[in-house]
Backbone as XML, in Angstrom:
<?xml version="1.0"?>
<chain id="A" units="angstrom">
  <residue number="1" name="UNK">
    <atom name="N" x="-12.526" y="-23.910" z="9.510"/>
    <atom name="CA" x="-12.022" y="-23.130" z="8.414"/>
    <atom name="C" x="-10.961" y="-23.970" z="7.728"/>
  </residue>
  <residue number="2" name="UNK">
    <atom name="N" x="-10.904" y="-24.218" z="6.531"/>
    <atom name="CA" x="-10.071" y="-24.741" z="5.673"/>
    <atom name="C" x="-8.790" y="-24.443" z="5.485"/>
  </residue>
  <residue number="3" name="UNK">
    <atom name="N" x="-7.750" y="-25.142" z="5.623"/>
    <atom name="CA" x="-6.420" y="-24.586" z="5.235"/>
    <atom name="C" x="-6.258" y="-23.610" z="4.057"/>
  </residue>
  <residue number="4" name="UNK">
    <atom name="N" x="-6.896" y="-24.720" z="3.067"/>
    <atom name="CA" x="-6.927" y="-23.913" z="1.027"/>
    <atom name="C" x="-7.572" y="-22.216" z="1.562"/>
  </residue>
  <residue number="5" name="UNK">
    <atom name="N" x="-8.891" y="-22.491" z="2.209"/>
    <atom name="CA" x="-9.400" y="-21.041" z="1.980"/>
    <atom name="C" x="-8.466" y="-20.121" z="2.811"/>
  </residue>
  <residue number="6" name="UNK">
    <atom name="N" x="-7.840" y="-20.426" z="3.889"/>
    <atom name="CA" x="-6.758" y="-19.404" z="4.528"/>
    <atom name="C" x="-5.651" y="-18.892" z="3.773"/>
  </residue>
  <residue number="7" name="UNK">
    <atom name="N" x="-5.111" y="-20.287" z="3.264"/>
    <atom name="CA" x="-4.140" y="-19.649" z="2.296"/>
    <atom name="C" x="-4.489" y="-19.024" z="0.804"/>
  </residue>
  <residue number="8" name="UNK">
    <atom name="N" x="-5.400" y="-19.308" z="0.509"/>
    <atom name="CA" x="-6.141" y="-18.902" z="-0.885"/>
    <atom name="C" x="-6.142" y="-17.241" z="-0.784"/>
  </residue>
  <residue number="9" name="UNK">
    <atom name="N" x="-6.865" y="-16.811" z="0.702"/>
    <atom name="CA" x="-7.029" y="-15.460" z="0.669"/>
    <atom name="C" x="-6.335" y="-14.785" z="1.465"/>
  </residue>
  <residue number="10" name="UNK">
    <atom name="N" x="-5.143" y="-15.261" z="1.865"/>
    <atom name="CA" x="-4.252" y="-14.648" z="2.515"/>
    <atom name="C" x="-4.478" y="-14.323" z="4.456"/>
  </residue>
  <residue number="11" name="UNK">
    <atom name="N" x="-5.650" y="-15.190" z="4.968"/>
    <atom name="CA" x="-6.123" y="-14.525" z="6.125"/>
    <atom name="C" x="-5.463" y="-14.350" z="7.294"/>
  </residue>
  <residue number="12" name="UNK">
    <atom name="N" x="-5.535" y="-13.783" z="7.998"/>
    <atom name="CA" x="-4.709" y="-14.002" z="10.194"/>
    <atom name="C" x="-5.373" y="-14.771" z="10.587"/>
  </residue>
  <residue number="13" name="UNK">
    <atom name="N" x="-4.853" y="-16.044" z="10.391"/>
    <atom name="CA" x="-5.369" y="-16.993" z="11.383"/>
    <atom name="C" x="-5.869" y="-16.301" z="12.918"/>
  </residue>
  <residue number="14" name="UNK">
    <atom name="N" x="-5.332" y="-15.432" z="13.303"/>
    <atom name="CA" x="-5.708" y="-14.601" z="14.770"/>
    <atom name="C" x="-6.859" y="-13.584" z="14.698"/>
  </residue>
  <residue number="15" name="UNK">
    <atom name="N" x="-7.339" y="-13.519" z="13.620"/>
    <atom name="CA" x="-8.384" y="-12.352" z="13.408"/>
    <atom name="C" x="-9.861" y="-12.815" z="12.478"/>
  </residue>
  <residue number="16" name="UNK">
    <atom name="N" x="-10.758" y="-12.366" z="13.080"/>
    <atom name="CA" x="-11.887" y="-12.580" z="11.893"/>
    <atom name="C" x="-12.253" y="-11.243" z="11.357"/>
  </residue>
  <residue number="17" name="UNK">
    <atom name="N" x="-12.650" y="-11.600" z="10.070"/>
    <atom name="CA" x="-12.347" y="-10.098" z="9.048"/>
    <atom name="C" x="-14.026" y="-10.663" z="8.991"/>
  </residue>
  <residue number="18" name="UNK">
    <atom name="N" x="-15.207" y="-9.551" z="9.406"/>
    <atom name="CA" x="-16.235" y="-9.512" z="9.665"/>
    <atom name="C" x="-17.040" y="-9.133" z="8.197"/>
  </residue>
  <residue number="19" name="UNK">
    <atom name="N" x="-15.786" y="-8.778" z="7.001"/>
    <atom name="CA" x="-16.295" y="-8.509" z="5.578"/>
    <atom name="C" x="-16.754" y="-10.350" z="5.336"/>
  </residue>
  <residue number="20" name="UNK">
    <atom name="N" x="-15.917" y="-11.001" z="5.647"/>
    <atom name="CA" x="-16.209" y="-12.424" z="4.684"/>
    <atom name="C" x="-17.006" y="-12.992" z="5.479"/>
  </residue>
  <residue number="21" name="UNK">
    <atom name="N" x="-18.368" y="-13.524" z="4.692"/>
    <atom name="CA" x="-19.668" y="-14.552" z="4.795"/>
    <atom name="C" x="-18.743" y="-15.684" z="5.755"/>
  </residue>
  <residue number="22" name="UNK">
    <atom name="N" x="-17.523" y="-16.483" z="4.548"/>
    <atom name="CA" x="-17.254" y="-17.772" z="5.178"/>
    <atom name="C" x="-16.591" y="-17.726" z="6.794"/>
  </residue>
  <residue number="23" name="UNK">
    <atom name="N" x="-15.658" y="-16.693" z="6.880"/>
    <atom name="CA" x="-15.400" y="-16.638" z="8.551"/>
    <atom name="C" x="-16.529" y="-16.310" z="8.955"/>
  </residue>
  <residue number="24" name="UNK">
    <atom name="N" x="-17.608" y="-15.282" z="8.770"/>
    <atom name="CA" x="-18.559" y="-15.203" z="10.054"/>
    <atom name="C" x="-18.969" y="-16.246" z="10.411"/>
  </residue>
  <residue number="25" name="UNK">
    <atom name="N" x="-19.484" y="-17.319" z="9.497"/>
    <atom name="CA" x="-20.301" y="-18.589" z="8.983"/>
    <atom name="C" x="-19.654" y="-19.319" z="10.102"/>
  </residue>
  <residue number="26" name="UNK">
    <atom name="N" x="-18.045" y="-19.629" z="10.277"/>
    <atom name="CA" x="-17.512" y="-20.478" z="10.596"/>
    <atom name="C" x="-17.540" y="-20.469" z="12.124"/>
  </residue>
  <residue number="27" name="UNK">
    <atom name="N" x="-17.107" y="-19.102" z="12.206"/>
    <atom name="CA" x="-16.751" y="-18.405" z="14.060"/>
    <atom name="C" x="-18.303" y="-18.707" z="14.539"/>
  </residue>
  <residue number="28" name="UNK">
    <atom name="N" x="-19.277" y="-18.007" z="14.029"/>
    <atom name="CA" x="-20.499" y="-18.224" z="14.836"/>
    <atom name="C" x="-20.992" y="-19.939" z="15.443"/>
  </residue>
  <residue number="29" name="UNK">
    <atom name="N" x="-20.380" y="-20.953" z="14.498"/>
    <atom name="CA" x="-20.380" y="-22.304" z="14.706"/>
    <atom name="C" x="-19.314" y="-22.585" z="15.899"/>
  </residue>
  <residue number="30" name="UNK">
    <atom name="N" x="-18.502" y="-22.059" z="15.841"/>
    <atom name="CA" x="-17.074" y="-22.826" z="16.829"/>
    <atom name="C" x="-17.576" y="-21.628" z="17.885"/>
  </residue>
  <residue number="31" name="UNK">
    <atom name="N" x="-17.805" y="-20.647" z="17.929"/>
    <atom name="CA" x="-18.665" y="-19.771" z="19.218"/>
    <atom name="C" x="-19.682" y="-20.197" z="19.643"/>
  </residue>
  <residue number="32" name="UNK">
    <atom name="N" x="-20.534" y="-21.340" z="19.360"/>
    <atom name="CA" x="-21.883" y="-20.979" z="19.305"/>
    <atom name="C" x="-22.697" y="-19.281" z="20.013"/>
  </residue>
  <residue number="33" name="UNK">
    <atom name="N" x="-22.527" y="-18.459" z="18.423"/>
    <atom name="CA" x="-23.131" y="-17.163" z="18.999"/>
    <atom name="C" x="-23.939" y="-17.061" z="17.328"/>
  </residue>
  <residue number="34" name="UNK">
    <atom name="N" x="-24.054" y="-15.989" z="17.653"/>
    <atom name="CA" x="-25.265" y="-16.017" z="16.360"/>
    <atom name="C" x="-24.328" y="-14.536" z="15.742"/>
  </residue>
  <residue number="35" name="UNK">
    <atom name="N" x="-24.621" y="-14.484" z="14.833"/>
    <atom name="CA" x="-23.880" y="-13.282" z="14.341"/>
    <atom name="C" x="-24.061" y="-12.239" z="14.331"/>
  </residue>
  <residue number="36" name="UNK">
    <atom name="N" x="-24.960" y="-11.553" z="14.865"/>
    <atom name="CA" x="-24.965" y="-10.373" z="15.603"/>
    <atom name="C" x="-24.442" y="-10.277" z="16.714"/>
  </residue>
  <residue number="37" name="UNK">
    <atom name="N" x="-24.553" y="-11.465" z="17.460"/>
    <atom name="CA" x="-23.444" y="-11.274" z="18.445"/>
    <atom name="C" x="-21.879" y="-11.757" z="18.616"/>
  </residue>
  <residue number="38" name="UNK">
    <atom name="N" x="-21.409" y="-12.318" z="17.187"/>
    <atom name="CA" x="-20.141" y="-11.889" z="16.436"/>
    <atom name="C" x="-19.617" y="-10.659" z="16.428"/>
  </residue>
  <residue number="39" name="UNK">
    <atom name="N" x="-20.989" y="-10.021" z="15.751"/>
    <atom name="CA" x="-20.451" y="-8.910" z="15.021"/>
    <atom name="C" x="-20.213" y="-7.640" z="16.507"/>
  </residue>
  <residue number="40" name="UNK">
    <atom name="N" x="-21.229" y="-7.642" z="17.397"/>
    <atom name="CA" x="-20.847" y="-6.711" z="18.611"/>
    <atom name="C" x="-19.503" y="-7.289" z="19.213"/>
  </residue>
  <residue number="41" name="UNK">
    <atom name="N" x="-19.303" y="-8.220" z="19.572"/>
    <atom name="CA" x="-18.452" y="-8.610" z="19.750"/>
    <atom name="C" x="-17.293" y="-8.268" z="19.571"/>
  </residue>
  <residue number="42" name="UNK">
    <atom name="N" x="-17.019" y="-8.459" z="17.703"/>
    <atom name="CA" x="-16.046" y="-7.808" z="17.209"/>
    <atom name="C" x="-16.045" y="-6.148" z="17.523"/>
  </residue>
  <residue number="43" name="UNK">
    <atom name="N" x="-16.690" y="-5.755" z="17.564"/>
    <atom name="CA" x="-17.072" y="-4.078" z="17.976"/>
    <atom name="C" x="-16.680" y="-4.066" z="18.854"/>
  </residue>
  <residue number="44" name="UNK">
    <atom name="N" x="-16.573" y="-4.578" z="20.107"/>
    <atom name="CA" x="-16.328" y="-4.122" z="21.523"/>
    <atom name="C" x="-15.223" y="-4.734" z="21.563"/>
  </residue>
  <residue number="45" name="UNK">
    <atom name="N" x="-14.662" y="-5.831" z="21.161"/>
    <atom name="CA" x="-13.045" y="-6.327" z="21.557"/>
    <atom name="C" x="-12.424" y="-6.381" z="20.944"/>
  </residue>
  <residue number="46" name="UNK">
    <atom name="N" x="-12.746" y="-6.206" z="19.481"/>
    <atom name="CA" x="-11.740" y="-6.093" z="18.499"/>
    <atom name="C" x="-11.922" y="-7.756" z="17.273"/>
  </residue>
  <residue number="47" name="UNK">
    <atom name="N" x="-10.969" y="-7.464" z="16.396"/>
    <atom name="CA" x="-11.333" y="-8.562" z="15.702"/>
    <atom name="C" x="-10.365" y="-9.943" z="16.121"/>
  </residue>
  <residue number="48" name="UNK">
    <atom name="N" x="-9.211" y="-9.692" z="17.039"/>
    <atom name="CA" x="-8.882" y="-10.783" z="17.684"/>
    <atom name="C" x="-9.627" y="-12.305" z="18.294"/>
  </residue>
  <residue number="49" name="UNK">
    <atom name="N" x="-9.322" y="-13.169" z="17.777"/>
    <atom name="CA" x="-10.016" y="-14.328" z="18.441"/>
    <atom name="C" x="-10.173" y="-14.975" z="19.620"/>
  </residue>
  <residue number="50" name="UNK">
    <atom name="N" x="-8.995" y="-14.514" z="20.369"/>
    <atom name="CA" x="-8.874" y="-14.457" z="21.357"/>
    <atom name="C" x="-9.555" y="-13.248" z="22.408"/>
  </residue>
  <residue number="51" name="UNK">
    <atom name="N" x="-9.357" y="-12.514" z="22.011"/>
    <atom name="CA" x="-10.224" y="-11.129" z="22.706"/>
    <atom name="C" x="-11.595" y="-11.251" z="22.308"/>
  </residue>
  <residue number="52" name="UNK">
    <atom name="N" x="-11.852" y="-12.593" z="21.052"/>
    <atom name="CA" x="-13.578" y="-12.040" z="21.026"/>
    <atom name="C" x="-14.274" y="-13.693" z="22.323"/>
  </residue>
  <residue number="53" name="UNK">
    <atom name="N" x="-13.518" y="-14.711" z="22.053"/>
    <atom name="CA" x="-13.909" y="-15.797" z="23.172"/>
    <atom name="C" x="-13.640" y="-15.127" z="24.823"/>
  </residue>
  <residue number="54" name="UNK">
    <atom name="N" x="-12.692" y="-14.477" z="24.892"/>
    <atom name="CA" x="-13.056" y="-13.860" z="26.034"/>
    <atom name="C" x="-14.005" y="-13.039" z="26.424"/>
  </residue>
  <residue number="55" name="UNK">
    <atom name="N" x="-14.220" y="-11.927" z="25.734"/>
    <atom name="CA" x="-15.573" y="-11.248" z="26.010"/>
    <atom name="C" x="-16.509" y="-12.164" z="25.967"/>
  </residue>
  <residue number="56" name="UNK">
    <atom name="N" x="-17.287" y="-13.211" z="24.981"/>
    <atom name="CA" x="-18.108" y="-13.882" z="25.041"/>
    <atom name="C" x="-18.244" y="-14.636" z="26.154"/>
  </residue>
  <residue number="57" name="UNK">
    <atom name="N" x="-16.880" y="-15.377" z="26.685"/>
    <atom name="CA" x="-17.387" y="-16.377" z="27.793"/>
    <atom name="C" x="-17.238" y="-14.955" z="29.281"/>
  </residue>
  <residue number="58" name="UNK">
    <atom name="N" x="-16.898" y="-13.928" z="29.230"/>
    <atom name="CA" x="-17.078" y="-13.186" z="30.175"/>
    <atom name="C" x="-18.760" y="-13.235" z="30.008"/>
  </residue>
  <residue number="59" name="UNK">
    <atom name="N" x="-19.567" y="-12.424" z="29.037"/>
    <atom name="CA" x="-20.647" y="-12.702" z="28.941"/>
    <atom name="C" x="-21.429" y="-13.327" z="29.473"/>
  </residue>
  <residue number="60" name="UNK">
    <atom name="N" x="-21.057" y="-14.435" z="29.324"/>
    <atom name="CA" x="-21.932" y="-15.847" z="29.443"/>
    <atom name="C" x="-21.826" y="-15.917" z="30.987"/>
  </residue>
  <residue number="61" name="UNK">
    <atom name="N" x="-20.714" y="-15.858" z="31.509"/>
    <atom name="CA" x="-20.491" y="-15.745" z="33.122"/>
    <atom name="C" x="-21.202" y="-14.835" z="33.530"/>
  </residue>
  <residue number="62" name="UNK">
    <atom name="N" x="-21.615" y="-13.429" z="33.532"/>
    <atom name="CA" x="-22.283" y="-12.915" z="33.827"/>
    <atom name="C" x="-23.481" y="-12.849" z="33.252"/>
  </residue>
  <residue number="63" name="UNK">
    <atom name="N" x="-23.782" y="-13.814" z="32.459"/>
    <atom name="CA" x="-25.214" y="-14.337" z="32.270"/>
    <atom name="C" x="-25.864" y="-13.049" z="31.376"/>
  </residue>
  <residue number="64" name="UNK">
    <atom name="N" x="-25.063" y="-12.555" z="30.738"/>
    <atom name="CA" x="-25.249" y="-11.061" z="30.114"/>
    <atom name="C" x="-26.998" y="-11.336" z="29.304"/>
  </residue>
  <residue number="65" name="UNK">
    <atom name="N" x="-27.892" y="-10.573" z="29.721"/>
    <atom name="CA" x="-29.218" y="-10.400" z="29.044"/>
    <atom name="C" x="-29.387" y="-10.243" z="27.713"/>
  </residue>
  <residue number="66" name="UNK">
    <atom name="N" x="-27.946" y="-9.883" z="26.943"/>
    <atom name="CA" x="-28.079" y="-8.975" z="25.607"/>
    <atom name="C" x="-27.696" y="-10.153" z="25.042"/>
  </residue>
  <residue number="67" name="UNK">
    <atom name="N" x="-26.887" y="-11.697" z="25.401"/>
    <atom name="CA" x="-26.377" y="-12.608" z="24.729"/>
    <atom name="C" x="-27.342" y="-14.007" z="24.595"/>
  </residue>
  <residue number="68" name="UNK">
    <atom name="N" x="-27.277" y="-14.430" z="23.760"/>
    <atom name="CA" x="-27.947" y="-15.471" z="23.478"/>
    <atom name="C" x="-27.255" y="-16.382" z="22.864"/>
  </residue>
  <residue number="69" name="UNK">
    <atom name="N" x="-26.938" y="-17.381" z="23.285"/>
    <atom name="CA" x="-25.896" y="-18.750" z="22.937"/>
    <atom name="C" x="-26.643" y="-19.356" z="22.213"/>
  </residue>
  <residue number="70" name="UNK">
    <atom name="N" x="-26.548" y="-20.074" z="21.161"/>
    <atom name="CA" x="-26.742" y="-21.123" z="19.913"/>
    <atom name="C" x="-27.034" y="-22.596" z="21.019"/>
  </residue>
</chain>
């Protein structure tokens, strides 16, 4: 994610706002997750970045059936 576009639109560096194309775009790359499983993600832990890499690599540890890694 770009400095210009953070400061351009005012964002939380600590949060992904699941309205904008360019963060989903970006998180699903530095997650490798696909964006539906962004978007549950964000649903179940919140839009924190930290709370969403944790659920994910909890996931992944338990080899969760519903997740599919990039």
């Amino acid at each position: 994610m770009t400095e210009a576009h953070l400061n351009q639109n005012n964002r939380d560096r600590q949060r992904i706002n699941a309205s904008d194309g360019y963060e989903l775009n970006y998180w699903t790359r530095q997650l490798r997750c696909s964006e539906q499983e962004l978007r549950s993600a964000i649903a179940i832990a919140g839009p924190e970045i930290i709370a969403i890499r944790g659920y994910l690599q909890a996931k992944r540890q338990r080899g969760g059936d519903d997740l599919v890694c990039a």
